[in-house]
C-alpha atoms as a printed R data frame, in Angstrom:
    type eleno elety resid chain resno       x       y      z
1   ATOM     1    CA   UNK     A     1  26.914 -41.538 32.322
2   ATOM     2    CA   UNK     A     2  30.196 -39.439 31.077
3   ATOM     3    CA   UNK     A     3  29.047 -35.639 31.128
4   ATOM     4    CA   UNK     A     4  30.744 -34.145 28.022
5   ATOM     5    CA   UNK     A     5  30.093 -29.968 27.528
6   ATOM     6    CA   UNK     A     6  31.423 -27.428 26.329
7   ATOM     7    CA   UNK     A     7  31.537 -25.142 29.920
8   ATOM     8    CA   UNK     A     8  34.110 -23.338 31.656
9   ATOM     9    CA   UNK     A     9  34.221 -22.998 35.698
10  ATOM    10    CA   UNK     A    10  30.974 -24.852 36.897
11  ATOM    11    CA   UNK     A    11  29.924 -22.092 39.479
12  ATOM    12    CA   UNK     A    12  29.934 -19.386 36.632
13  ATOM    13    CA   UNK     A    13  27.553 -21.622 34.232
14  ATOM    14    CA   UNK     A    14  24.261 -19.145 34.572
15  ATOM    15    CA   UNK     A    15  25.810 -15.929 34.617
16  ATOM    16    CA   UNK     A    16  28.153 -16.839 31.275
17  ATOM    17    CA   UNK     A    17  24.584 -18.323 30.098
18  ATOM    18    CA   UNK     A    18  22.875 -15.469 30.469
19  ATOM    19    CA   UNK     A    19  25.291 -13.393 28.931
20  ATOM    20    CA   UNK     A    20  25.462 -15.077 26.009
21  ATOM    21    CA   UNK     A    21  21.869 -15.180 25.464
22  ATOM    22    CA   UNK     A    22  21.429 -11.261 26.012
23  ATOM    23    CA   UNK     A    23  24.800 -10.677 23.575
24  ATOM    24    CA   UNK     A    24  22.796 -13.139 20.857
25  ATOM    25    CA   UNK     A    25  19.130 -10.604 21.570
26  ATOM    26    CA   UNK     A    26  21.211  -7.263 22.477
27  ATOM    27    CA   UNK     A    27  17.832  -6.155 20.261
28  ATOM    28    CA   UNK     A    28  15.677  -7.964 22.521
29  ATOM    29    CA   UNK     A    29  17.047  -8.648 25.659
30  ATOM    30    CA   UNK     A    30  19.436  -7.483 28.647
31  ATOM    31    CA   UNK     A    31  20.854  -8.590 31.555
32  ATOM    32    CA   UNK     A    32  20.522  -6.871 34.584
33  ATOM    33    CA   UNK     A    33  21.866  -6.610 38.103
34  ATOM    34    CA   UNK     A    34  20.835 -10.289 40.397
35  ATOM    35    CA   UNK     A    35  20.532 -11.865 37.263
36  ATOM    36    CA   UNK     A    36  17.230 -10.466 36.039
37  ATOM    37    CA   UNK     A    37  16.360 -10.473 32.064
38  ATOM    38    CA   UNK     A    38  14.524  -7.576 30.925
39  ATOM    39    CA   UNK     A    39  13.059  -6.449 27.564
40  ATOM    40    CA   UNK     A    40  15.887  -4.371 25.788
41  ATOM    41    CA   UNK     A    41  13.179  -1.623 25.094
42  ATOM    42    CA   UNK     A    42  10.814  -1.312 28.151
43  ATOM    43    CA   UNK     A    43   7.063  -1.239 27.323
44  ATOM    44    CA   UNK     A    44   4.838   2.068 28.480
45  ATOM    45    CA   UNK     A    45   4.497   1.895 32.063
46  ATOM    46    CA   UNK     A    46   0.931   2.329 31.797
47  ATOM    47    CA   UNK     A    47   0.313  -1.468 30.769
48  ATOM    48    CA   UNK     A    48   1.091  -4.247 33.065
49  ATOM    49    CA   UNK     A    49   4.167  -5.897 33.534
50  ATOM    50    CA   UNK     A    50   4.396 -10.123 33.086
51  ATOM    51    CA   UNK     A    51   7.377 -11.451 35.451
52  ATOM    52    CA   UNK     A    52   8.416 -15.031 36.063
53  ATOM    53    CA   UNK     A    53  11.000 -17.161 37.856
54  ATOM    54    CA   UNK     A    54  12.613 -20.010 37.496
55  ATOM    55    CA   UNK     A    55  16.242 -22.244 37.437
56  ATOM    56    CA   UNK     A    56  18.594 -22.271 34.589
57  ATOM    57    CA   UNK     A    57  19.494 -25.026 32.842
58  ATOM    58    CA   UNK     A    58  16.187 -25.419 31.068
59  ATOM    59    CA   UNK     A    59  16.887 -22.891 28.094
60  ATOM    60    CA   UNK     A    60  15.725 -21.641 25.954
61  ATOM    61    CA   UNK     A    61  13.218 -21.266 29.042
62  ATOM    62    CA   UNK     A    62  12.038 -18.960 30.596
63  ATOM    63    CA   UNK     A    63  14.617 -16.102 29.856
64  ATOM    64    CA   UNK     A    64  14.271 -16.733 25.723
65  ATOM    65    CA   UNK     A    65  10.782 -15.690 26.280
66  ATOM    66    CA   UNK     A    66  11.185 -11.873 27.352
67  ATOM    67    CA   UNK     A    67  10.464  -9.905 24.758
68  ATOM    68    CA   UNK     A    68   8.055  -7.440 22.997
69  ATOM    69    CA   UNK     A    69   4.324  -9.215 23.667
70  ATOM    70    CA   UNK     A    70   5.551 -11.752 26.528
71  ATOM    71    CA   UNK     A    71   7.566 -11.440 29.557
72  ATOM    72    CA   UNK     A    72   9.220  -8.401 30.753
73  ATOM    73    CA   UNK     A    73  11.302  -9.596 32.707
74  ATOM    74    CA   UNK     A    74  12.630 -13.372 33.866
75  ATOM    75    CA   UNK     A    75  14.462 -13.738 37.750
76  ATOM    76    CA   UNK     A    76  16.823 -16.782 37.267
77  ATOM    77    CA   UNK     A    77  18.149 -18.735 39.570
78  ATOM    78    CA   UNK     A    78  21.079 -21.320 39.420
79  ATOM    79    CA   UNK     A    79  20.727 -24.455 37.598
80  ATOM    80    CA   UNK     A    80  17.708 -26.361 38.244
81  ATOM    81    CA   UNK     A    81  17.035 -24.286 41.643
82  ATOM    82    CA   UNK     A    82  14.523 -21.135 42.588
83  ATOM    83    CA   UNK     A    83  16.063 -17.296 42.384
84  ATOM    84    CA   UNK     A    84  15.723 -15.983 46.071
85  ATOM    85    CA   UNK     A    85  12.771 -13.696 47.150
86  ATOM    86    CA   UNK     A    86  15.223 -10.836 47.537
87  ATOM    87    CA   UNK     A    87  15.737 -11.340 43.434
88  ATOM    88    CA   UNK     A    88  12.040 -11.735 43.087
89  ATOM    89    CA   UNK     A    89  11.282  -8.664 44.965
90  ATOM    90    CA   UNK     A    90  13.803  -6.690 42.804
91  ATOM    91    CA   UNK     A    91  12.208  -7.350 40.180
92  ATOM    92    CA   UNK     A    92   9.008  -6.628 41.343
93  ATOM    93    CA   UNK     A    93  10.148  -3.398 42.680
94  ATOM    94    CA   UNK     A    94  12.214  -2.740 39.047
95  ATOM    95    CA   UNK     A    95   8.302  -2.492 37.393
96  ATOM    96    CA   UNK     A    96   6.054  -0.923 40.102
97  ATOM    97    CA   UNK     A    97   3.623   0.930 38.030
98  ATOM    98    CA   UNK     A    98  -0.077   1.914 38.649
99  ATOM    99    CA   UNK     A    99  -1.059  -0.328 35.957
100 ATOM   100    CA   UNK     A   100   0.349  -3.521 38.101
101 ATOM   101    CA   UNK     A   101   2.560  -6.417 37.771
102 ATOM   102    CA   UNK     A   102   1.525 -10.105 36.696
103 ATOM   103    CA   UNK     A   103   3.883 -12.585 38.351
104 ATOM   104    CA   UNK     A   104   4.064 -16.258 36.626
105 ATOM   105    CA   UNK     A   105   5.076 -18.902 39.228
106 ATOM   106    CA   UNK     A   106   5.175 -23.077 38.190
107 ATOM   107    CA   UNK     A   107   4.560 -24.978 40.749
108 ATOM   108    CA   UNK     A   108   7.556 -25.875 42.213
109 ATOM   109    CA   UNK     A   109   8.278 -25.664 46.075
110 ATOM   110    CA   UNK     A   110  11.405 -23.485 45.751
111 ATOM   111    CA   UNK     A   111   9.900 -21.090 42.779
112 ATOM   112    CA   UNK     A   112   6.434 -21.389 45.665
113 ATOM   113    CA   UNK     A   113   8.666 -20.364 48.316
114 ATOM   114    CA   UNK     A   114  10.529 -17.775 46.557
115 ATOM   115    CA   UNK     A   115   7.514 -15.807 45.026
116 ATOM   116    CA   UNK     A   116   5.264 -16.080 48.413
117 ATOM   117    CA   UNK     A   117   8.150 -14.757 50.452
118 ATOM   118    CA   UNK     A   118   8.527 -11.810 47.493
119 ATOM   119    CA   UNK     A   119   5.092 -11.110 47.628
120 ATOM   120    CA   UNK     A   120   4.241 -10.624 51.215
121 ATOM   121    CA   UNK     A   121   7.592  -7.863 51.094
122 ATOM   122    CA   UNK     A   122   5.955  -6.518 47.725
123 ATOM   123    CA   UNK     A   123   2.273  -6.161 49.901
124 ATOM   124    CA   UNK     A   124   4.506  -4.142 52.401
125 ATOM   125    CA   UNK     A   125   5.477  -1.780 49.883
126 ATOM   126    CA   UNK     A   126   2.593  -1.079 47.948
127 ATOM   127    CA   UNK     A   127   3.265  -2.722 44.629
128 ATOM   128    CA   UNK     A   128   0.828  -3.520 42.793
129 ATOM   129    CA   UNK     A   129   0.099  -7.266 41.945
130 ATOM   130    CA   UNK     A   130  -1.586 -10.485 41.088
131 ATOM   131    CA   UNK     A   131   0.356 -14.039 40.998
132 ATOM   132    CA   UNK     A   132  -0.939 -16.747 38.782
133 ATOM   133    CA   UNK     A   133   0.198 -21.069 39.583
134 ATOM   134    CA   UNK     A   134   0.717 -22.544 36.717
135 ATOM   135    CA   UNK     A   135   0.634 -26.674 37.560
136 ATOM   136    CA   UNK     A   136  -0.330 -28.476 33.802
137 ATOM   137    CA   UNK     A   137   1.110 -31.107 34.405
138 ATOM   138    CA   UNK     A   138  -1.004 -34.439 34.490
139 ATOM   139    CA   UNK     A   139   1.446 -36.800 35.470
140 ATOM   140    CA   UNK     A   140  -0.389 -36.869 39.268
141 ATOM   141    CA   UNK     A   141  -3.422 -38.454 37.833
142 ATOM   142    CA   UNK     A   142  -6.398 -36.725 36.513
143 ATOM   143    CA   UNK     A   143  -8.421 -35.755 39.497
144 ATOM   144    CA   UNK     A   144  -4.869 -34.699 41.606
145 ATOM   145    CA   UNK     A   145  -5.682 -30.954 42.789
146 ATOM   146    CA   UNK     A   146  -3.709 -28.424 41.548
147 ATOM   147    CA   UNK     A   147  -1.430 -28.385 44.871
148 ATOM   148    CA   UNK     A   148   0.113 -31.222 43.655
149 ATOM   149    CA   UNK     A   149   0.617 -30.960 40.183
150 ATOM   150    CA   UNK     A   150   3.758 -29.664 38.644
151 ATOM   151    CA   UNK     A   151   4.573 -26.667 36.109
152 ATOM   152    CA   UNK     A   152   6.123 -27.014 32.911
153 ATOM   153    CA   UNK     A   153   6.536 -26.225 29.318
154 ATOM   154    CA   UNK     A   154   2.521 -25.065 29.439
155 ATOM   155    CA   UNK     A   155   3.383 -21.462 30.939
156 ATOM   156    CA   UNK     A   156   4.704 -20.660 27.761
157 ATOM   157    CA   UNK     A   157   1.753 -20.811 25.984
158 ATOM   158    CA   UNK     A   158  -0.026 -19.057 28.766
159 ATOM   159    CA   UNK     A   159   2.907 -16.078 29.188
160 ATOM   160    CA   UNK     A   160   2.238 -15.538 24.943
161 ATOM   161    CA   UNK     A   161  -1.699 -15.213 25.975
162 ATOM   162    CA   UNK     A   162  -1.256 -13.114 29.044
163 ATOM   163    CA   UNK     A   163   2.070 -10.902 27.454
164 ATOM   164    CA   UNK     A   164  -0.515 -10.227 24.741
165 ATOM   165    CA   UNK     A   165  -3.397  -9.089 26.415
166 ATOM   166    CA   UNK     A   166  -1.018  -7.052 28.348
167 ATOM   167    CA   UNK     A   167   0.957  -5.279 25.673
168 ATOM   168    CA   UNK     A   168  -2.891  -4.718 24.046
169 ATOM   169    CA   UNK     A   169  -3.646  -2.760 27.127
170 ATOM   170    CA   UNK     A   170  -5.733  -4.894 29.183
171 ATOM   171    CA   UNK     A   171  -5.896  -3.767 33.345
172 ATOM   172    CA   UNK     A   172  -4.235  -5.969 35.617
173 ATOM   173    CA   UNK     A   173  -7.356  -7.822 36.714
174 ATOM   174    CA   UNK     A   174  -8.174  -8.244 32.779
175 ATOM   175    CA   UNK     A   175  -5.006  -9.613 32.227
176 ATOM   176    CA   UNK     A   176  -5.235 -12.103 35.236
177 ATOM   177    CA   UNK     A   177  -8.491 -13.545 33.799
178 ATOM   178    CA   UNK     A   178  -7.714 -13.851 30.561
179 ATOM   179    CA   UNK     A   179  -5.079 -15.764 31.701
180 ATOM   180    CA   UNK     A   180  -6.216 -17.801 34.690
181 ATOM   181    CA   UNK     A   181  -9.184 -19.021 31.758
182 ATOM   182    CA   UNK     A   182  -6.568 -20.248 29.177
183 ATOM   183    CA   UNK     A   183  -4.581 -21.984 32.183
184 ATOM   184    CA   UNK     A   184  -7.502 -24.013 33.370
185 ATOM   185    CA   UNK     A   185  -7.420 -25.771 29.584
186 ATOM   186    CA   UNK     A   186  -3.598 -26.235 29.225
187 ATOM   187    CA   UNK     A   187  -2.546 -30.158 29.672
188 ATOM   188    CA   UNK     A   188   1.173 -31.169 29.608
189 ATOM   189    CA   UNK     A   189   2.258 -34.723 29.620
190 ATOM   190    CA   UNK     A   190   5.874 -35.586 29.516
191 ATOM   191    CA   UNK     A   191   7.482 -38.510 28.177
192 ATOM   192    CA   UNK     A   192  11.630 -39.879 28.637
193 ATOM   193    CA   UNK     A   193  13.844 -42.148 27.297
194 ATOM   194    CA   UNK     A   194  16.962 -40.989 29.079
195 ATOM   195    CA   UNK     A   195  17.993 -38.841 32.115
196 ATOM   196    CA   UNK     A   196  19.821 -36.212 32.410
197 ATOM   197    CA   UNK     A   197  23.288 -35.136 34.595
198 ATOM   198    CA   UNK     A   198  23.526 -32.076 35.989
199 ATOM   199    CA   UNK     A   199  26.099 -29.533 34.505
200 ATOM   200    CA   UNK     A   200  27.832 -28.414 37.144
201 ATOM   201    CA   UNK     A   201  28.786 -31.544 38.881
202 ATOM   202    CA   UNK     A   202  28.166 -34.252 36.491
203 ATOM   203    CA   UNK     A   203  25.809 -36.168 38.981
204 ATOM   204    CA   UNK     A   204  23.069 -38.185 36.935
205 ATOM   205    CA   UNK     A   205  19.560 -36.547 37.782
206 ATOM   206    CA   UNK     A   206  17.589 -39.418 36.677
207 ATOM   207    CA   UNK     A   207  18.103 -43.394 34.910
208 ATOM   208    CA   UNK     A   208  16.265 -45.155 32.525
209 ATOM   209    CA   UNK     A   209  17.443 -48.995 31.470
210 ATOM   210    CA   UNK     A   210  18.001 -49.157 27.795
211 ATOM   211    CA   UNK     A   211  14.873 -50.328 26.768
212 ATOM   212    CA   UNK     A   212  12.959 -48.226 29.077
213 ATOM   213    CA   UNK     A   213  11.195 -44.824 28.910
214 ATOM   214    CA   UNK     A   214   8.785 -43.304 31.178
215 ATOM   215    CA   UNK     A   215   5.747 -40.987 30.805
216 ATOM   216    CA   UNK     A   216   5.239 -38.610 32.509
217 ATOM   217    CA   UNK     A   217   8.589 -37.736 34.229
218 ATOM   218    CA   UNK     A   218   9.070 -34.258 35.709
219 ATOM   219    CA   UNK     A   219  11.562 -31.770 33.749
220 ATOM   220    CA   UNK     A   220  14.168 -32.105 36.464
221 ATOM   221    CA   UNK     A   221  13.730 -35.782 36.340
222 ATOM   222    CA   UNK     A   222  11.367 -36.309 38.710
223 ATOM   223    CA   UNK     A   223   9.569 -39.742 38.553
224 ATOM   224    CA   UNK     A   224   6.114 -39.618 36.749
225 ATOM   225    CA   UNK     A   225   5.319 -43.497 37.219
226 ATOM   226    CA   UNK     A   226   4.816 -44.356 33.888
227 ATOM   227    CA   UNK     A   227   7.576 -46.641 32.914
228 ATOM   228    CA   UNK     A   228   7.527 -49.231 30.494
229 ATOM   229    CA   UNK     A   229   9.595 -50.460 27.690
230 ATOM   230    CA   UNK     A   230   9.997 -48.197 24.782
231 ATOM   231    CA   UNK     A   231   6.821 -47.673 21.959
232 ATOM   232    CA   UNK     A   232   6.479 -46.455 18.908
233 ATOM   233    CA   UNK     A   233   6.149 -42.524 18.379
234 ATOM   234    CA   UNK     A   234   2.786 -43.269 17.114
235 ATOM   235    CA   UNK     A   235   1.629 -45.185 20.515
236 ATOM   236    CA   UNK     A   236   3.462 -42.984 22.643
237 ATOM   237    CA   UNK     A   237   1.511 -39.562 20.886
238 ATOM   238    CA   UNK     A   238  -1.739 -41.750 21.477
239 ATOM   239    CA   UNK     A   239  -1.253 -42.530 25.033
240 ATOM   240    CA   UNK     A   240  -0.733 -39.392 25.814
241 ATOM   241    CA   UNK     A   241  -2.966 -37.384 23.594
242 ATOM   242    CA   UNK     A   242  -5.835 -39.060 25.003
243 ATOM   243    CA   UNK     A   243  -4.970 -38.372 28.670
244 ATOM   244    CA   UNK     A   244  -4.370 -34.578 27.708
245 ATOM   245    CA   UNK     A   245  -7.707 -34.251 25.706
246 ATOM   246    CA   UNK     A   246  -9.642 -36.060 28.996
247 ATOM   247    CA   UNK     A   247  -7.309 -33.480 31.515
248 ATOM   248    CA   UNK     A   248  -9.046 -30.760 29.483
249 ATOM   249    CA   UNK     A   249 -12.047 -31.990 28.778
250 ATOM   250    CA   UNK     A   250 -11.852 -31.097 25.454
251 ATOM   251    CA   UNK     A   251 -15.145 -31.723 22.729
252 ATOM   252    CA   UNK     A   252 -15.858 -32.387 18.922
253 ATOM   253    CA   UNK     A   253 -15.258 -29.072 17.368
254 ATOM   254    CA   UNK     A   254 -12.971 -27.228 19.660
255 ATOM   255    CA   UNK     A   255 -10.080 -25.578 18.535
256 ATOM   256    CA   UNK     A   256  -6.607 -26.588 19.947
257 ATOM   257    CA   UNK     A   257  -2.893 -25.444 20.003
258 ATOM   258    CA   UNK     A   258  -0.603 -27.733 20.628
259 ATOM   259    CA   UNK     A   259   3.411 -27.925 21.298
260 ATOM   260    CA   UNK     A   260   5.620 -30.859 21.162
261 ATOM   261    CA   UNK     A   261   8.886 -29.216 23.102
262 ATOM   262    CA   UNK     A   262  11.750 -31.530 22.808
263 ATOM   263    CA   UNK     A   263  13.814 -31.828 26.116
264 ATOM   264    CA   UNK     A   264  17.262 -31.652 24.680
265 ATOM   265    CA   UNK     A   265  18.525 -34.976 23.387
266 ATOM   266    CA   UNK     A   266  15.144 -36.142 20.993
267 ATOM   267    CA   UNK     A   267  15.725 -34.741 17.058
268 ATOM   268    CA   UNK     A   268  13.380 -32.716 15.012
269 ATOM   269    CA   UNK     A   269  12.410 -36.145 13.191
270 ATOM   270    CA   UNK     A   270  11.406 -37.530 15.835
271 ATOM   271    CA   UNK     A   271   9.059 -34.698 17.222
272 ATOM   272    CA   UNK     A   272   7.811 -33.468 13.806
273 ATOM   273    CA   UNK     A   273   6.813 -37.773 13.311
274 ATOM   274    CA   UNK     A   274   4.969 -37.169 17.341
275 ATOM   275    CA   UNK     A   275   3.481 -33.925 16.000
276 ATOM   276    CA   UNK     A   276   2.157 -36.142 12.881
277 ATOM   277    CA   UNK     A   277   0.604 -38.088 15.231
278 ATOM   278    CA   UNK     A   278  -1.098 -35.662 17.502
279 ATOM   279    CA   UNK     A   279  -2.754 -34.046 14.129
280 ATOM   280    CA   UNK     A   280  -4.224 -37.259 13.029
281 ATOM   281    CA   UNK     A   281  -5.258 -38.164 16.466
282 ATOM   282    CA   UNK     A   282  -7.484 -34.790 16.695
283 ATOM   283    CA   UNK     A   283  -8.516 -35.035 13.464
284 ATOM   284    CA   UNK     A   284 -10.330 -38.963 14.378
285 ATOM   285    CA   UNK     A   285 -11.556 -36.799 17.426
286 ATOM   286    CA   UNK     A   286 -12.983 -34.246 15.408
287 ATOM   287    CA   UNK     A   287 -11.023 -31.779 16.956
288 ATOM   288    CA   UNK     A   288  -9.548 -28.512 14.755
289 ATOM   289    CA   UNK     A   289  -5.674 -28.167 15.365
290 ATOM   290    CA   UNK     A   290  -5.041 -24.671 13.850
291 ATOM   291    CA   UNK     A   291  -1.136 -24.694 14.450
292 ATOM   292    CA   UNK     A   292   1.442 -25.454 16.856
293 ATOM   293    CA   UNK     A   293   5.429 -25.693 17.468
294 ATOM   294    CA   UNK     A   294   7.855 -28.024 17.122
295 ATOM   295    CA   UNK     A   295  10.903 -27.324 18.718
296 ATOM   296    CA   UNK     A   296  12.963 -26.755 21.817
297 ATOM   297    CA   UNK     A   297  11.534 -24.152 24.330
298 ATOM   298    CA   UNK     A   298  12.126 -25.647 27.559
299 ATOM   299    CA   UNK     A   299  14.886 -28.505 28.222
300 ATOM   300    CA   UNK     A   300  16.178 -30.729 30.597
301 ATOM   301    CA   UNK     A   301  19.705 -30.757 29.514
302 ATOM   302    CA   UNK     A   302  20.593 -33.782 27.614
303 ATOM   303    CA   UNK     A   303  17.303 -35.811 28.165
304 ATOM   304    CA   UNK     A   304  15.412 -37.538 25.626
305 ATOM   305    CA   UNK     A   305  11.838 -37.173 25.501
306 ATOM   306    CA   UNK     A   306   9.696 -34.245 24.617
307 ATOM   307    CA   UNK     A   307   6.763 -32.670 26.535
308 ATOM   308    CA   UNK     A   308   3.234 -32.644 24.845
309 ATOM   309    CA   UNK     A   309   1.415 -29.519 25.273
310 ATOM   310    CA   UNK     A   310  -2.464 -29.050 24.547
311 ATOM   311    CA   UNK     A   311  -4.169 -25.661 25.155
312 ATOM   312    CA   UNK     A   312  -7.922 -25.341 24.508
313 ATOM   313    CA   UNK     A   313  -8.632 -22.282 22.237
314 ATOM   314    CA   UNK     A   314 -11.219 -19.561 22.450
315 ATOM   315    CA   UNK     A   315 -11.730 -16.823 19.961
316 ATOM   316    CA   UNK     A   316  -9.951 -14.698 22.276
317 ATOM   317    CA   UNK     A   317  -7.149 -16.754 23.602
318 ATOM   318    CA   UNK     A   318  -6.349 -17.784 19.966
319 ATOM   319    CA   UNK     A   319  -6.359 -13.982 19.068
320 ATOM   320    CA   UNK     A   320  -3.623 -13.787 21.645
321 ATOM   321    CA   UNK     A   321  -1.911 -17.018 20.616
322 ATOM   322    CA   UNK     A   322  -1.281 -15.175 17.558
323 ATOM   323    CA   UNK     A   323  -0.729 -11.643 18.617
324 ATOM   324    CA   UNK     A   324   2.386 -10.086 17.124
325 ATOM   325    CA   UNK     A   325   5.737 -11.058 19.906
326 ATOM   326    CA   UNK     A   326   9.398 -10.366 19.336
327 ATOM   327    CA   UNK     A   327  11.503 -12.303 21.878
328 ATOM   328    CA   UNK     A   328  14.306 -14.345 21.175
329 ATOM   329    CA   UNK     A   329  12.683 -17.974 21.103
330 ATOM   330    CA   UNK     A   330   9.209 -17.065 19.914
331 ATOM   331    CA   UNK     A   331   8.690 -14.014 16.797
332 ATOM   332    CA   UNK     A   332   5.405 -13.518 15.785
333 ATOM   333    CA   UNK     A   333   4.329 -11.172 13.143
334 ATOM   334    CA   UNK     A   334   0.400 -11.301 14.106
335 ATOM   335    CA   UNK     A   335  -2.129 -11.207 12.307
């Protein structure tokens, strides 16, 4: 695979990201010192802070998702690979407060590594916190504990819930329950019908055969041992669907939100015909889908293949689903 993009010197590819991204929000957003995103206008110190960490190279996510009602601040790391704990930590230390800090991890070792090692210097010096693991995926099989499931596009869903109950004014331990609840009924399968290189070097992360795509493969290209030769959108969304509705256990009559995040090569016709799909399947299920996205919130570079999201709804974590938000990749006006 020939990498063609529009970069300049590889090794300066997430700071010139970043600033590009903060220049486009300058309302929004702004990049600070070890490469930490914060909201543009800080919220009151006396509500709890959401923080997350992750590699570039996925964008929009996870930095397009500070903002008013989500994240306060993303810790980025280099593409496709975990900030440091020293970056964690200063961004922990950045929002002490009484009122306490929420940190998102996905469940990946180097984001593990980097957040336990911040943590046990944050415990040292008093800050205030509680860490939720975010592993949705289902690619492991359905009864694979948690340990060895992955994170991906479903911890934007959750940071919407748990940025919402924060900016409301929840406590810290209100905020972690409201969203440790919603996270044990978010389901991600992904699905892909080409790899990706990565940017810096070119080097192909992962290779399908032409007639070839694989569900459930991992959003750096990890495996997900579901390879077969290409279906329909319509059998794809089935196959899938149905292994996210059993993950969650979901019933006739619940309520469900759903996202179909493209992965950077698959166009809007093609996930708004998946999304199709998905609303016919719940309705034969008897399941209510009151809205969802469509769109590109988390990517793997040039990949084809989207992620399918399905989150569970309660009266309150739909309340929060809608809550008003202002960050760059997701504006809500509330209701």
């Amino acid at each position: 695979m020939v990498m063609k993009k529009f970069i300049n010197a590889p090794e300066n590819l997430t700071q010139e990201l970043l600033e590009g991204m903060c220049k486009a929000y300058n309302d929004k957003i702004k990049l600070e010192d070890g490469k930490i995103v914060a909201r543009a206008k800080p919220k009151s110190e006396d509500k709890v802070a959401i923080i997350t960490l992750g590699g570039a190279g996925h964008e929009p996510a996870l930095s397009g998702f500070v903002g008013e009602g989500m994240l306060d601040a993303s810790v980025v790391g280099d593409i496709f690979a975990a900030p440091n704990a020293v970056a964690v930590l200063a961004a922990m230390r950045k929002f002490k407060r009484e009122a306490g800090i929420l940190l998102v991890v996905l469940n990946h070792a180097g984001d593990v590594m980097s957040s336990n090692m911040a943590m046990k210097m944050a415990e040292r010096e008093g800050i205030k916190f509680k860490s939720i693991l975010v592993a949705e995926d289902i690619s492991a099989g359905l009864d694979a504990p948690k340990a060895d499931r992955r994170g991906l596009a479903g911890c934007i869903p959750l940071i919407k819930v748990a940025g919402a109950a924060a900016e409301e004014g929840k406590s810290l331990d209100e905020v972690f329950a409201i969203a440790e609840k919603f996270n044990k009924r978010i389901a991600t399968l992904a699905v892909a019908m080409t790899g990706c290189t990565h940017p810096q070097n070119g080097s192909p992360i992962s290779e399908l055969a032409d007639d070839e795509m694989e569900i459930g493969m991992g959003q750096h290209g990890e495996g997900g041992g579901g390879r077969s030769k290409i279906l329909s959108a319509d059998e794809t969304a089935k196959i899938m669907f149905e292994n996210l509705a059993k993950a969650i256990d979901l019933k006739r009559g619940e309520r469900i939100f759903t996202i179909i995040n493209g992965t950077g090569a698959s166009t809007p016709m093609e996930l708004l015909i998946v999304y199709r799909a998905v609303a016919k399947l719940a309705e034969e299920m008897g399941v209510i889908l009151v809205n969802g996205i469509v769109d590109e919130m988390l990517t793997v570079q040039e990949m084809a293949g989207f992620q399918m999201i399905v989150c569970a709804l309660d009266y309150e974590s739909e309340k929060y689903i809608k809550a008003k938000s202002n960050a760059p990749y997701w504006v809500s006006l509330g209701e």
